[in-house]
C-alpha positions as CSV (number, residue, x, y, z in Angstrom):
1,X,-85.3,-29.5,7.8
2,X,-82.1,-29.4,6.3
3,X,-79.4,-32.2,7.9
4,X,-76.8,-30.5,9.8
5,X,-73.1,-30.9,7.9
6,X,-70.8,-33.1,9.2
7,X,-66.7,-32.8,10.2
8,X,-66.5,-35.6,8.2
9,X,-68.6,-34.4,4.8
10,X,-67.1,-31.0,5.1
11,X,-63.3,-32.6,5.2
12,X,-64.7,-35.2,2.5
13,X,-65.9,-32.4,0.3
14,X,-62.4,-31.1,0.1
15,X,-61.1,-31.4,-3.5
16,X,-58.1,-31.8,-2.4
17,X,-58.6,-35.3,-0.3
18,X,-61.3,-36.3,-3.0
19,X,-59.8,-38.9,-5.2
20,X,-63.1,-38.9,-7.1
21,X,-62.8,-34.9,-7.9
22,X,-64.3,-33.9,-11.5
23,X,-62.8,-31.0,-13.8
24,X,-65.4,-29.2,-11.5
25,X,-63.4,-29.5,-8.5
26,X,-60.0,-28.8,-9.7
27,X,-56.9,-29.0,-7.2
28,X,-55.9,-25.9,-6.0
29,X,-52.1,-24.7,-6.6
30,X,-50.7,-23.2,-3.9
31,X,-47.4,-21.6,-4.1
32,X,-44.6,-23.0,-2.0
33,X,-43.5,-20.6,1.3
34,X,-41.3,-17.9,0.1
35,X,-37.5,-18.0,1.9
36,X,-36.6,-14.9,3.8
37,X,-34.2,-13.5,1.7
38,X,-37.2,-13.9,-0.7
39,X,-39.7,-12.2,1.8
40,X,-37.2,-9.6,2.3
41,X,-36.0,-8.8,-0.9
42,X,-32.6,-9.8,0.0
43,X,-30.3,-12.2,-1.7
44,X,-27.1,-13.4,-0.9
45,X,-24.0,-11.7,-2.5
46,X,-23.0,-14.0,-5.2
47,X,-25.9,-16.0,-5.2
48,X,-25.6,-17.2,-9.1
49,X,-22.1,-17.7,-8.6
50,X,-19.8,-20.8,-8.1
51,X,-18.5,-20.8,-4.8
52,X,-14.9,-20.9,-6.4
53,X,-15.9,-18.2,-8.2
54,X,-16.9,-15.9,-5.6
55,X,-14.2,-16.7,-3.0
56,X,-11.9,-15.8,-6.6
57,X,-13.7,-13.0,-6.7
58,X,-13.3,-11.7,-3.0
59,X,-9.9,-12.6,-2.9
60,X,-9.0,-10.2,-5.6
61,X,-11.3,-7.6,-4.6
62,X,-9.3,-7.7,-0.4
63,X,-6.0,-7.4,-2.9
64,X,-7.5,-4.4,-4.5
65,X,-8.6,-2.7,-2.0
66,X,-5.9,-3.3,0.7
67,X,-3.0,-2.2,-2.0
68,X,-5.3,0.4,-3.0
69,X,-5.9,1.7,0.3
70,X,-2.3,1.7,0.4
71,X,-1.1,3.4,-2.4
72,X,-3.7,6.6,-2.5
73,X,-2.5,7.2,0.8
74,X,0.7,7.5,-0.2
75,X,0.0,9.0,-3.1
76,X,-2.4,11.9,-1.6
77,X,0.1,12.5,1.8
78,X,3.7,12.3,-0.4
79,X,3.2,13.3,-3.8
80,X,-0.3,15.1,-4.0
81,X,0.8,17.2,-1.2
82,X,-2.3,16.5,1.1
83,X,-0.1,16.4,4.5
84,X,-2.9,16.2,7.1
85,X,-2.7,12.6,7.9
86,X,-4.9,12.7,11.0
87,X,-8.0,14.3,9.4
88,X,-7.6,11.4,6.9
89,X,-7.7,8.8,9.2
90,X,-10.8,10.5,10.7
91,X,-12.7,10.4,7.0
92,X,-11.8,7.0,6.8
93,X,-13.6,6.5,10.7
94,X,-16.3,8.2,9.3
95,X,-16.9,6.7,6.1
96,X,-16.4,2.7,7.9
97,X,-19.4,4.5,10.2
98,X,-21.4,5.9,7.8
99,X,-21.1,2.4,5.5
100,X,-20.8,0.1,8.1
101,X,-24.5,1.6,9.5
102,X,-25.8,0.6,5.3
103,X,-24.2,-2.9,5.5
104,X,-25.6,-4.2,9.0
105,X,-29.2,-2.2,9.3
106,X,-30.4,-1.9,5.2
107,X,-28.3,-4.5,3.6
108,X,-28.7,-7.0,6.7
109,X,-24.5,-8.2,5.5
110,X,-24.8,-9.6,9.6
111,X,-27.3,-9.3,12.2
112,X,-27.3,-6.1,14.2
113,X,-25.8,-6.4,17.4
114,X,-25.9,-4.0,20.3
115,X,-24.0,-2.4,23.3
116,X,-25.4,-4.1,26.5
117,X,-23.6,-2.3,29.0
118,X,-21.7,1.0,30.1
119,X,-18.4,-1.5,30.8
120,X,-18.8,-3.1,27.8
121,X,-18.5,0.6,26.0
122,X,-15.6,1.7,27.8
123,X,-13.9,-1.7,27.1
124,X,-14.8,-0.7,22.9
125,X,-13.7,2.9,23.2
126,X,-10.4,1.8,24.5
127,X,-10.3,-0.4,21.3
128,X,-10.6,2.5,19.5
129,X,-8.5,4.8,21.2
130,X,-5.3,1.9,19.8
131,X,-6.9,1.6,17.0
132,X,-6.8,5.5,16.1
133,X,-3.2,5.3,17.3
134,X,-2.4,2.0,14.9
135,X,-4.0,4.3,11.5
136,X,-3.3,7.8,12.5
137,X,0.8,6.1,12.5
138,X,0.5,4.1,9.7
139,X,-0.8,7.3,7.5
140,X,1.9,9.3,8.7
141,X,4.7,6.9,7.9
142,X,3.5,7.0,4.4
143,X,4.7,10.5,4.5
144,X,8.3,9.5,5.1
145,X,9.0,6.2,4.1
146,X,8.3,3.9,0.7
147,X,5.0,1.6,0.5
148,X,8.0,-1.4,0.5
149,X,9.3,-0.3,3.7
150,X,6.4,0.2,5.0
151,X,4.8,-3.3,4.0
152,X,8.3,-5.2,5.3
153,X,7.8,-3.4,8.7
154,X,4.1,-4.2,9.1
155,X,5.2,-7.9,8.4
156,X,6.7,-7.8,11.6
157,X,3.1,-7.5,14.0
158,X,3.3,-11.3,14.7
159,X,6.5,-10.4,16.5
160,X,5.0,-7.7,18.8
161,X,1.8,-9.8,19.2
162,X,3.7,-12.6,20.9
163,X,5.8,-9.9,23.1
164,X,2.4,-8.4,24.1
165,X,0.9,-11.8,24.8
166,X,3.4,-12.2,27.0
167,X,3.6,-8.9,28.7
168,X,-0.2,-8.6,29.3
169,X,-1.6,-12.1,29.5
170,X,2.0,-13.8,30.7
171,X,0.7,-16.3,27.5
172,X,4.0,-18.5,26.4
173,X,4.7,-19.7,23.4
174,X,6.8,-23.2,22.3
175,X,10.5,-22.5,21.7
176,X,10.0,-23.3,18.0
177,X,7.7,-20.2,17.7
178,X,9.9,-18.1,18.9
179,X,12.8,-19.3,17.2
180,X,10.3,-19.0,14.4
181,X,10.2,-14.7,14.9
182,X,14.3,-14.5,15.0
183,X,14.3,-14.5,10.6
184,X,11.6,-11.8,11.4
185,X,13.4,-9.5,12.9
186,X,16.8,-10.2,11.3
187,X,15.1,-9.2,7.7
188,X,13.4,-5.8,9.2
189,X,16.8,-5.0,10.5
190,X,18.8,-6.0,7.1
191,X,16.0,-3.9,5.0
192,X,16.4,-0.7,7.6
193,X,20.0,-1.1,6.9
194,X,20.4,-1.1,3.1
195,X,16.6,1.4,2.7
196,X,17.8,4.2,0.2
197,X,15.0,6.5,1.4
198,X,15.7,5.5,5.2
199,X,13.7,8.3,7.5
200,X,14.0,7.7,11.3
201,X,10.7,9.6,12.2
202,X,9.0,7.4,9.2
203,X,10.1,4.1,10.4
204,X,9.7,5.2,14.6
205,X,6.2,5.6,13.5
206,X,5.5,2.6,11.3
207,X,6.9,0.8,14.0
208,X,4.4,2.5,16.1
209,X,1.6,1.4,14.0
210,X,2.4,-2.0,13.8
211,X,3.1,-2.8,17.6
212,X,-0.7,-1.0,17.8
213,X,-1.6,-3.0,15.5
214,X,-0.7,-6.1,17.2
215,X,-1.7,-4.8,21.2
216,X,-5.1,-4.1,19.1
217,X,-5.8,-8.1,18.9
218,X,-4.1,-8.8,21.9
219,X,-6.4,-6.3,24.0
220,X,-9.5,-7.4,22.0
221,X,-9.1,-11.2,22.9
222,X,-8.8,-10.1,26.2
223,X,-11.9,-7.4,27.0
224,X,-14.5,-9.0,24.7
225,X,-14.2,-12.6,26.2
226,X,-17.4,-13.6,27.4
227,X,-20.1,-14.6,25.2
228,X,-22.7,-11.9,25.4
229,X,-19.9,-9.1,25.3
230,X,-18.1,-10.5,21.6
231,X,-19.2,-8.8,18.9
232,X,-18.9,-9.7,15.2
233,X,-16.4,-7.7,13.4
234,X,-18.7,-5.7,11.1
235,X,-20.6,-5.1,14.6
236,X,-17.1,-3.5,16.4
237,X,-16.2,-1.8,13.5
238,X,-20.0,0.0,13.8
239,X,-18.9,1.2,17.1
240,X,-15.7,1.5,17.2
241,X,-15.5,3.9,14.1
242,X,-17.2,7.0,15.2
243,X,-15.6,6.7,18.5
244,X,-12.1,7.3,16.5
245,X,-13.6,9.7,14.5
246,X,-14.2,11.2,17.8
247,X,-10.7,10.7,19.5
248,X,-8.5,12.1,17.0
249,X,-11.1,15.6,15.8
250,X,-9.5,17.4,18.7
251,X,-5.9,15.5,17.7
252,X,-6.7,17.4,13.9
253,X,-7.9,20.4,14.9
254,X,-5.3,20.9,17.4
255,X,-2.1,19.6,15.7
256,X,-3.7,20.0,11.5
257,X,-5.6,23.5,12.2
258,X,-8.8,24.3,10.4
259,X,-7.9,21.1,7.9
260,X,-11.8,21.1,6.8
261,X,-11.6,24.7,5.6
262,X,-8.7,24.2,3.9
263,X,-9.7,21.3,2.0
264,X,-12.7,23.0,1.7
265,X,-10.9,25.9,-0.2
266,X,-8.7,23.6,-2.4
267,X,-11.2,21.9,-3.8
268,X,-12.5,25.5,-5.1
269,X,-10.1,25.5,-7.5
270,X,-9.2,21.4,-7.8
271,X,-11.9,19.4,-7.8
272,X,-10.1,16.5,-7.9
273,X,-9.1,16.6,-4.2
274,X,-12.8,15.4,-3.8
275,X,-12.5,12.5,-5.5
276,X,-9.1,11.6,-4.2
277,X,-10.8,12.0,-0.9
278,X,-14.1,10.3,-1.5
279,X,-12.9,7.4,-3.2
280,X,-10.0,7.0,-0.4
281,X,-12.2,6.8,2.2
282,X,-14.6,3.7,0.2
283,X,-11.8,2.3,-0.1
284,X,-10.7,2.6,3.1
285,X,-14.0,0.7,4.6
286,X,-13.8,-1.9,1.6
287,X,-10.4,-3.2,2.8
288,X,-12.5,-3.9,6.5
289,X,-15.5,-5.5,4.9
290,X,-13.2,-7.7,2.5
291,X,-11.3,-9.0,5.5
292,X,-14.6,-10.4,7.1
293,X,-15.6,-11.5,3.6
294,X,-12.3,-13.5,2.8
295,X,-12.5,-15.3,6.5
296,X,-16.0,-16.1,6.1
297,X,-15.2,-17.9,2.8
298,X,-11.9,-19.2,3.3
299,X,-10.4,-19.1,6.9
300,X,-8.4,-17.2,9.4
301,X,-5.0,-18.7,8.4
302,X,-6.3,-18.2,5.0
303,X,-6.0,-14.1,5.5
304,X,-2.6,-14.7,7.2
305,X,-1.5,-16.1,4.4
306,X,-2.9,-13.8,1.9
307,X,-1.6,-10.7,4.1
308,X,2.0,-11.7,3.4
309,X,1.6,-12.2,-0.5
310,X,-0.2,-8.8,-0.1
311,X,3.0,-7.5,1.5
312,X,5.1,-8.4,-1.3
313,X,2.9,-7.4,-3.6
314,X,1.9,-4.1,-2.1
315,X,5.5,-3.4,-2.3
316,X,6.2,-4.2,-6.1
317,X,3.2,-2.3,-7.3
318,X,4.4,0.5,-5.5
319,X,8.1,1.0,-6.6
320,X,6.7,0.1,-10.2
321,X,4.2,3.4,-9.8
322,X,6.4,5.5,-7.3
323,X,10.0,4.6,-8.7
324,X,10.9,4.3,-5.5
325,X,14.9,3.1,-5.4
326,X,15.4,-0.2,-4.1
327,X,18.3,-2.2,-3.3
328,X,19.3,-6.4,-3.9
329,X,20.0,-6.3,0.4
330,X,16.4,-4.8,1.2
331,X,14.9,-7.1,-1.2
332,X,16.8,-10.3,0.3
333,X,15.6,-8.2,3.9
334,X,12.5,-8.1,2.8
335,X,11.9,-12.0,1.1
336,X,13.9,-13.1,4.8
337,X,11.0,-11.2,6.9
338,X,8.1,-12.5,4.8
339,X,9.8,-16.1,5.3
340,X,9.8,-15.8,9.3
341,X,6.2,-14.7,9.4
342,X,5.3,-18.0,7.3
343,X,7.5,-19.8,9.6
344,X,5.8,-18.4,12.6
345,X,2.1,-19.0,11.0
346,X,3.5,-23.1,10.7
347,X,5.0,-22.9,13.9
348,X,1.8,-21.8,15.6
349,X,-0.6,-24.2,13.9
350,X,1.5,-27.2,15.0
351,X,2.3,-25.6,18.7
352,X,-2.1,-25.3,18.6
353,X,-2.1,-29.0,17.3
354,X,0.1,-30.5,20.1
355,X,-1.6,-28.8,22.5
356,X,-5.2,-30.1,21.9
């Protein structure tokens, strides 16, 4: 009769726990548990990088594309002679869509959120419906007015944030803040003034854009407030994007005519217009998806900061490609602007400061 094995001689027989194990018994080498990027395939962006290196890195590539954004717009609606500004905006909704849909559900950039609620969509659509306004303006005013002039009125949005702060939520700020928006406005005023290529309709709708701009984050920190309705900002911009391509193809087709055709035909016989068009619209989605990477490596205030040195530099870049005239008054406008917003972005943190 063969004696029944033991729990213990079966545990005891384990070369592992056997102290006494021969070259018979050798330990068994089992492979540590892979990570989930490892599982997955997926590895962090930048993953052999120094972390100063990579936020370096970032940083330049939001400076690319943001004054690159900027100046194939102008380039394709002034001097290429593209003048459908609307059906541009709506292949830049499209391609932040189509790109946006690769980032969140292949390349996993951020977890995938979703819609929970039929409020919660209206409350996104109306997003979009400001932000189609905001782009569809700014494109336009590229058609009329310099890059400079448009980057010194953009630097004005803190000002309309606060008035629409105030307007919608009743939300004060300290006196020193808005003492902090008067340079602001002074500069805008002093660059309109002494702007050699000064166009009304140009500067009504850059104007336009900006204030959208700003009721844009004012309206957003007001209808995505609770916790389960926020959604990340590579998330909104998933939704939000084909809803403005939505909103403004009856807006193109409408006020632009058959602009697809036409595009359609010109690339026939230039080929080029694809290109232009193609590598607009990437672009276009890389200035949104280096704004979340610069915060996520650096900080809010960080972007501020960067977005006024973009300004300026957006501006130089510009009249060094375009030629376009400038005067020592819209410059001194211009530098007196850019020194408000800073002001303003100091006079915030502290007001924040006292108040917790």
């Amino acid at each position: 009769m063969v004696e029944a094995q033991t729990w213990t001689t079966r545990r005891m027989s384990n070369p592992r726990l056997d102290s006494t194990a021969t070259a018979d018994h050798q330990l068994l080498d089992i492979p540590a548990t892979p990570t989930a990027e490892v599982r997955n395939g997926i590895y962090s962006v930048g993953s052999h990088l120094s972390p100063n290196l990579l936020t370096a890195l970032i940083i330049a590539s939001w400076f690319t594309s943001n004054i690159g954004v900027l100046l194939l717009n102008k380039y394709l609606l002034s001097f290429y002679g593209y003048r459908y500004p609307i059906f541009l905006t709506m292949l830049h909704m499209i391609s932040c869509a189509c790109y946006s849909y690769v980032a969140i559900n292949f390349l996993e950039i951020v977890p995938r959120q979703h819609i929970l609620s039929r409020k919660q969509f209206f409350k996104i659509f109306a997003l979009s419906a400001i932000f189609c306004f905001s782009v569809v303006c700014g494109n336009t005013s590229l058609r009329y007015i310099p890059v400079s002039f448009n980057q010194a009125i953009g630097a004005t949005t803190p000002f309309f944030t606060a008035i629409f702060a105030f307007l919608i939520t009743c939300k004060k700020e300290s006196a020193e803040v808005y003492c902090a928006l008067l340079p602001v406005v002074f500069g805008i005023v002093l660059a309109s003034n002494s702007e050699p290529l000064f166009n009304l309709f140009g500067f009504l709708v850059c104007v336009g854009s900006t204030a959208g701009r700003a009721l844009k984050s004012v309206v957003q920190g007001i209808l995505l407030t609770s916790e389960a309705e926020k959604l990340h900002s590579m998330n909104l911009l998933l939704y939000m994007a084909p809803m403005a391509a939505m909103i403004l193809l009856p807006f193109t087709l409408y006020i632009e005519g058959n602009v697809a055709r036409i595009t359609l035909e010109k690339a026939k016989t230039d080929s080029f217009i694809v290109f232009l068009l193609f590598g607009n619209a990437t672009v276009a989605y890389l200035v949104n998806l280096t704004n979340f990477l610069v915060t996520k490596h650096t900080s809010a205030l960080t972007l501020q900061v960067l977005g006024n040195a973009k300004a300026a530099l957006a501006a130089f870049v510009s009249v060094m490609i375009f030629k376009n005239p400038v005067t020592v008054m819209g410059m001194a406008g211009f530098a007196v602007t850019i020194m408000g917003v800073v002001l303003y972005s100091e006079a915030k943190k502290r007001s924040k400061v006292t108040t917790h």
